[in-house]
C-alpha positions in Angstrom: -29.6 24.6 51.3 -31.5 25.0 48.4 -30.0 26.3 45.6 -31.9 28.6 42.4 -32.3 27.1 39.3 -30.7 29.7 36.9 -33.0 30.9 33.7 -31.9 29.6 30.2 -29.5 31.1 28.0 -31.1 33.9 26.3 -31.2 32.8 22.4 -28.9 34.4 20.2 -30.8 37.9 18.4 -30.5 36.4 15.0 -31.2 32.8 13.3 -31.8 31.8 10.1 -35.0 30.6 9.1 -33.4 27.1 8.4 -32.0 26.7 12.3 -35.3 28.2 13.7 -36.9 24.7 13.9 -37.2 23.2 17.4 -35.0 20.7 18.4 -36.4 16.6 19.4 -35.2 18.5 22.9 -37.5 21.5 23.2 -40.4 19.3 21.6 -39.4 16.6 24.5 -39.6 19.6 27.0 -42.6 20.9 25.2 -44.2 17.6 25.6 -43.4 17.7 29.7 -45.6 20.8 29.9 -42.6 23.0 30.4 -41.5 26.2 28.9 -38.1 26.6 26.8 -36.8 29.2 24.2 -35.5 27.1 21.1 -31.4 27.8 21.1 -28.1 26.7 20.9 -25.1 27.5 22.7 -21.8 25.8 21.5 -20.9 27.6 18.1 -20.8 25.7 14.9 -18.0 25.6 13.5 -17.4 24.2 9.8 -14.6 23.5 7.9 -14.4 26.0 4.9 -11.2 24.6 2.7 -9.6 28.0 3.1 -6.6 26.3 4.0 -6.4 24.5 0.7 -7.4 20.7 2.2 -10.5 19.7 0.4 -13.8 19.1 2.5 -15.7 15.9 1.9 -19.5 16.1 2.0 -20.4 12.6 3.1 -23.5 10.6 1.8 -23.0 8.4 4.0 -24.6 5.6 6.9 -23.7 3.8 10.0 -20.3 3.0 8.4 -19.0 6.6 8.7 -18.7 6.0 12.5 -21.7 4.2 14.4 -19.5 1.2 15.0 -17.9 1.9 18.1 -18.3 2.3 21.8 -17.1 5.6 23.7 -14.1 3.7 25.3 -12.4 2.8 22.0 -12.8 6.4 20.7 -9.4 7.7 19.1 -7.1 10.5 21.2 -9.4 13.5 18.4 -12.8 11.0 19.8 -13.1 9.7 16.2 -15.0 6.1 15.8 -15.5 4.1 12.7 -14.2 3.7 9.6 -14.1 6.0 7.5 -14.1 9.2 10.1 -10.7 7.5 11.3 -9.2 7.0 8.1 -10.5 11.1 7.1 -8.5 12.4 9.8 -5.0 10.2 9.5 -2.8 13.0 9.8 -1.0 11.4 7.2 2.3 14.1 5.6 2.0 13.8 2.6 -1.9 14.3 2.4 -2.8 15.3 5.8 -6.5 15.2 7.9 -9.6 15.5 6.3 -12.6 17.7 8.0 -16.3 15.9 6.5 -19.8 17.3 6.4 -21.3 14.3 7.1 -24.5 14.1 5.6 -26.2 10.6 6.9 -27.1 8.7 10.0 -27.5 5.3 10.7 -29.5 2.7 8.9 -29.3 5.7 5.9 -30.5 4.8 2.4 -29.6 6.5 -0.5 -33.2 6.7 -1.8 -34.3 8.5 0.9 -31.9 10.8 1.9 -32.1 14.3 -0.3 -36.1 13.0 -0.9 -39.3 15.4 -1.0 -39.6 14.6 3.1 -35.7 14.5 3.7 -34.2 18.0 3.0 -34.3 19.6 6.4 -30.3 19.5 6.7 -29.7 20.3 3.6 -31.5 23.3 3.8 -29.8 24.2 7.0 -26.2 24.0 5.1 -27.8 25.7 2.3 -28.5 29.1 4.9 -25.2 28.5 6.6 -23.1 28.9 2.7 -25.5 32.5 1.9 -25.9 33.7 5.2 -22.4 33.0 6.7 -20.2 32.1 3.8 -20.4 34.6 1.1 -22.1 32.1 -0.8 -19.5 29.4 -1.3 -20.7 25.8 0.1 -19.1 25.1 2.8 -17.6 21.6 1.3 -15.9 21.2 -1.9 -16.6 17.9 -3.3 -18.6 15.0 -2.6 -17.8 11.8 -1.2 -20.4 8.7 -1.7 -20.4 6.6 1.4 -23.9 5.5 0.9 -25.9 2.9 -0.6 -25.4 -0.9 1.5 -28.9 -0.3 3.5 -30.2 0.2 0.1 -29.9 -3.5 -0.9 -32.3 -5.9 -3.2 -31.6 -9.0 -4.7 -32.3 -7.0 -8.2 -28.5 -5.2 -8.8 -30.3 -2.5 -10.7 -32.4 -1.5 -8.2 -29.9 -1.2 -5.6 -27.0 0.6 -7.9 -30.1 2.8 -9.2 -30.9 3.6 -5.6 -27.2 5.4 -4.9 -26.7 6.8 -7.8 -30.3 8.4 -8.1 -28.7 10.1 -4.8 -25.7 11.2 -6.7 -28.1 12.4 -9.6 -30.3 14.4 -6.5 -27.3 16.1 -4.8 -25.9 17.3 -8.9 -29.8 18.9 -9.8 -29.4 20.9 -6.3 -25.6 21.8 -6.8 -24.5 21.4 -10.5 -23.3 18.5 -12.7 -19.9 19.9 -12.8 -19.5 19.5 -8.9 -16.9 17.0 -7.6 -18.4 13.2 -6.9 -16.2 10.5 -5.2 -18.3 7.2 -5.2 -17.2 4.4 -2.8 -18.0 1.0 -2.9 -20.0 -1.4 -0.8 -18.8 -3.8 1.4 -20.6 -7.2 2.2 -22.5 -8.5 4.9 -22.0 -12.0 6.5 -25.4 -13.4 6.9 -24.5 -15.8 10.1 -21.5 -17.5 11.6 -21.1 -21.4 12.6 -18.6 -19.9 14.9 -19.6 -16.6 16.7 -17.3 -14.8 14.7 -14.2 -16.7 15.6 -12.9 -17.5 11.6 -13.5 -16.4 8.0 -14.4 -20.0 7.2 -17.0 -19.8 9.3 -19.1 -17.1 7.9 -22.1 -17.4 6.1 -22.5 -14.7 2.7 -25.4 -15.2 0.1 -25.3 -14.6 -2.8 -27.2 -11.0 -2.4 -23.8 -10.1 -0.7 -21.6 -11.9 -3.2 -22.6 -12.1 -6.7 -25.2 -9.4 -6.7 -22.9 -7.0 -4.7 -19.9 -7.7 -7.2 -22.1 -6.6 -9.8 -23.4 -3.6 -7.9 -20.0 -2.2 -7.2 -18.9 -2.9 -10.9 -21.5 -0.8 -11.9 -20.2 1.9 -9.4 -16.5 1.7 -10.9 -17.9 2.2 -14.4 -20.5 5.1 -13.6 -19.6 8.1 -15.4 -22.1 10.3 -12.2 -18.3 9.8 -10.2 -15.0 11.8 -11.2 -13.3 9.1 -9.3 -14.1 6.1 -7.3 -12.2 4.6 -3.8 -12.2 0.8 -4.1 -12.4 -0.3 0.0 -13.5 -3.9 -0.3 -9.6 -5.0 -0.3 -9.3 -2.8 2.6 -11.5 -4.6 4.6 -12.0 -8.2 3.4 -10.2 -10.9 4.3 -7.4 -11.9 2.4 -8.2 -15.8 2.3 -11.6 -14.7 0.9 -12.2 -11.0 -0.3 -15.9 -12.2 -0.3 -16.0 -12.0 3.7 -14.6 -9.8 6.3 -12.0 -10.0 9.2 -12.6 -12.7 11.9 -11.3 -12.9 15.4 -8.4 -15.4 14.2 -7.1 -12.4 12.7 -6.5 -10.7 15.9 -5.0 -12.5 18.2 -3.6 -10.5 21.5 -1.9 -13.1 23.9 -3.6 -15.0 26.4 -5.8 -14.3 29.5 -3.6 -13.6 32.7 -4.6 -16.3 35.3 -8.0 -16.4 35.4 -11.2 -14.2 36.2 -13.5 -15.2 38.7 -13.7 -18.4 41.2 -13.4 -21.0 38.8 -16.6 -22.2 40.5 -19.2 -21.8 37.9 -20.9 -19.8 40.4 -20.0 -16.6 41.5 -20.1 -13.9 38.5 -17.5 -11.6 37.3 -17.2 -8.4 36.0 -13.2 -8.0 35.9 -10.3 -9.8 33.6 -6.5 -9.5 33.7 -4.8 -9.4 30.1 -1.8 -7.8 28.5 -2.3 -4.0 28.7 -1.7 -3.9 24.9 -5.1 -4.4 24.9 -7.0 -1.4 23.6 -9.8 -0.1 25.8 -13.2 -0.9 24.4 -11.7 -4.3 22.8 -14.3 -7.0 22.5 -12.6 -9.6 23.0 -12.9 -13.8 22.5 -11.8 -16.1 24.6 -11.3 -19.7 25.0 -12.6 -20.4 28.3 -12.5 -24.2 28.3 -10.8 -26.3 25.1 -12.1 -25.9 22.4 -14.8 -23.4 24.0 -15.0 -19.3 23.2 -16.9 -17.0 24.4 -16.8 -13.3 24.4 -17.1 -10.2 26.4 -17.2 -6.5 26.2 -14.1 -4.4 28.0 -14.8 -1.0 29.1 -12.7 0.9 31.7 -9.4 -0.5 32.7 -6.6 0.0 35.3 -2.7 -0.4 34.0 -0.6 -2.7 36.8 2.5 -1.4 35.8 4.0 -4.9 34.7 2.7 -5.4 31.5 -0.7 -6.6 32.3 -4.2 -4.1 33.0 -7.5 -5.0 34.8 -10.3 -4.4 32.1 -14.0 -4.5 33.3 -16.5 -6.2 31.1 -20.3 -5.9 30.4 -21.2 -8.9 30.4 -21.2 -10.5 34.1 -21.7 -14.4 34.3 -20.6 -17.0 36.3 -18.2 -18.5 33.3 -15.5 -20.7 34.5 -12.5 -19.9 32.6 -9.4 -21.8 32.3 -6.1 -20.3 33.3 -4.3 -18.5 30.3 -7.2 -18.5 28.2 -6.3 -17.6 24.4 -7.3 -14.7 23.7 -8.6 -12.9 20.1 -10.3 -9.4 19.7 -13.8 -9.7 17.1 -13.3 -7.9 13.3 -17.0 -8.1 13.4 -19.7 -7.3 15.5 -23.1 -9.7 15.6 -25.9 -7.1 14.8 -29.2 -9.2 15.9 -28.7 -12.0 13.2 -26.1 -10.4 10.7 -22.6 -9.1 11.0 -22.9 -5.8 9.8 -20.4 -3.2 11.5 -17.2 -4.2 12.0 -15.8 -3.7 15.7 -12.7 -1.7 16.7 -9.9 -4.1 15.1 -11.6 -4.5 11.8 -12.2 -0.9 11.9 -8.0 -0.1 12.4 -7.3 -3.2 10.2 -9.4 -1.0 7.3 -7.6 2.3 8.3 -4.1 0.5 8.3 -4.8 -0.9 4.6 -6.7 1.6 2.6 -3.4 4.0 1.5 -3.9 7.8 2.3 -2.8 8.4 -1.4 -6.5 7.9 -2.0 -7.3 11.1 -0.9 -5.7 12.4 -4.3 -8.9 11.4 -5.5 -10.5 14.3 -3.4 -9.1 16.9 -5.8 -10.7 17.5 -9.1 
């Protein structure tokens, strides 16, 4: 039987001149030679403060939640760091609803630019056409500014706060400005990730940073300032972040595969207190780690869980392996994003009292 194809959803009868753009979808359809009217379904539905909690507009980049994998996503489907730590339903100061305002590989000197104002406009039209003319966030909160690095300090501090500076000419100087500082990249790794001893950090990401987020702390552009680089360094050197010896979960159950060196493998046994999504390290032979990707498991019911992996080889791994879960994740050549247990190590440590910051 062949079935119909039903007609689109009709568009909704009014739009605002600031929504009425067409989508990278219609322009993808366009570009197939079909025909289909711009809209949108779902409704949009932003958080207004009416309840009294404040609402964060993010400047922000990757760091706000790029870091993770759709397995490891929270039981609310938050990733990363700071989206995570926002919406700790903490009792004393409770979750946080952002307008996030960045995507990745964001800089501050582009974003709010000539060329770069689409979305704000489109917030702009939501606040006088749906909101009585009240913004629909009440402070700001000033993620941004690591992709906008240079080996001149000036520069790169000059390059978030000119953001700052942009966002107060288009909403007021009095407006509420949180700044955050920056945390380092490490450069390389003598041992995939596996120790803090082992990282590489230059001094763009150490002297030049330092000097950076000291100017942060002392700018007069932020009412207040959240200081996250003790939140997510390492405490044997606040110059570097977590490494997989600061993770360690157990030891591999038996042993994947045929021992043969042969035949691949795309399953591993380990405790089931292993979060979903983990990437893990393992040492396969003494003295030898290597690491995989878990995505999907199965619970056994005694303790241990069947976890597939994405990366199949033929690796011939000893029985009870060690086993360590990343803090870091190897971006090309750098570790940039950290992965899901430097992400909940950061949660953990920055305090929720923080968020006193968020009222003026």
């Amino acid at each position: 039987m062949v079935s119909t194809p039903k007609a689109p959803k009709a568009p909704d009868p009014t739009q605002t001149a600031a929504a009425q753009t067409a989508t990278n979808v219609d322009t993808a359809i366009a570009n197939a030679g079909l025909s289909h009217t711009n809209q949108y379904g779902p409704a949009m539905v932003l958080a207004k403060g009416w309840d009294g909690r404040p609402v964060p507009m993010v400047l922000s980049d990757s760091l706000i939640e790029r870091q993770e994998i759709a397995a490891t996503a929270d039981a609310r489907r938050n990733m990363g760091m700071w989206l995570r730590w926002l919406d700790v339903r903490d009792p004393v100061w409770g979750s946080i609803m952002p307008l996030v305002m960045g995507v990745p590989g964001s800089k501050s000197v582009q974003e709010l630019a000539t060329s770069a104002t689409k979305r704000w406009a489109l917030i702009d039209a939501i606040r006088d056409t749906y909101n009585g003319g009240k913004n629909i966030w009440t402070f700001v909160l000033d993620q941004s500014g690591r992709n906008d690095n240079s080996a001149t300090s000036s520069t790169w501090s000059n390059a978030k706060l000119g953001l700052v500076d942009r966002v107060k000419t288009r909403y007021g100087a009095s407006i509420h400005v949180v700044g955050v500082t920056i945390i380092p990249t490490m450069t390389a790794s003598s041992d995939s990730g596996r120790t803090v001893a082992g990282y590489t950090v230059p001094a763009l990401w150490t002297t030049t940073l330092a000097t950076v987020n000291n100017t942060i702390k002392a700018s007069s552009r932020y009412a207040k300032v959240i200081d996250q680089l003790l939140a997510f360094t390492a405490d044997t050197d606040p110059t570097k972040s977590s490494a997989a010896e600061m993770f360690p979960l157990g030891n591999v159950v038996g042993h994947p595969g045929n021992q043969d060196g042969v035949t691949t493998w795309d399953t591993i046994k380990l405790p089931a207190s292993v979060p979903d999504g983990t990437r893990i390290m393992l040492e396969y032979q003494p003295g030898q780690w290597t690491s995989r990707n878990t995505y999907g498991r199965i619970d056994n019911g005694d303790g241990t869980a069947d976890y597939k992996v994405q990366e199949i080889f033929a690796t011939n791994v000893q029985d009870n392996a060690a086993l360590l879960a990343h803090g870091m994740n190897l971006d090309t050549t750098s570790y940039v994003h950290p992965t899901l247990h430097g992400i909940l190590r950061f949660v953990g440590r920055l305090p929720q009292s923080e968020k006193l910051k968020f009222y003026p």
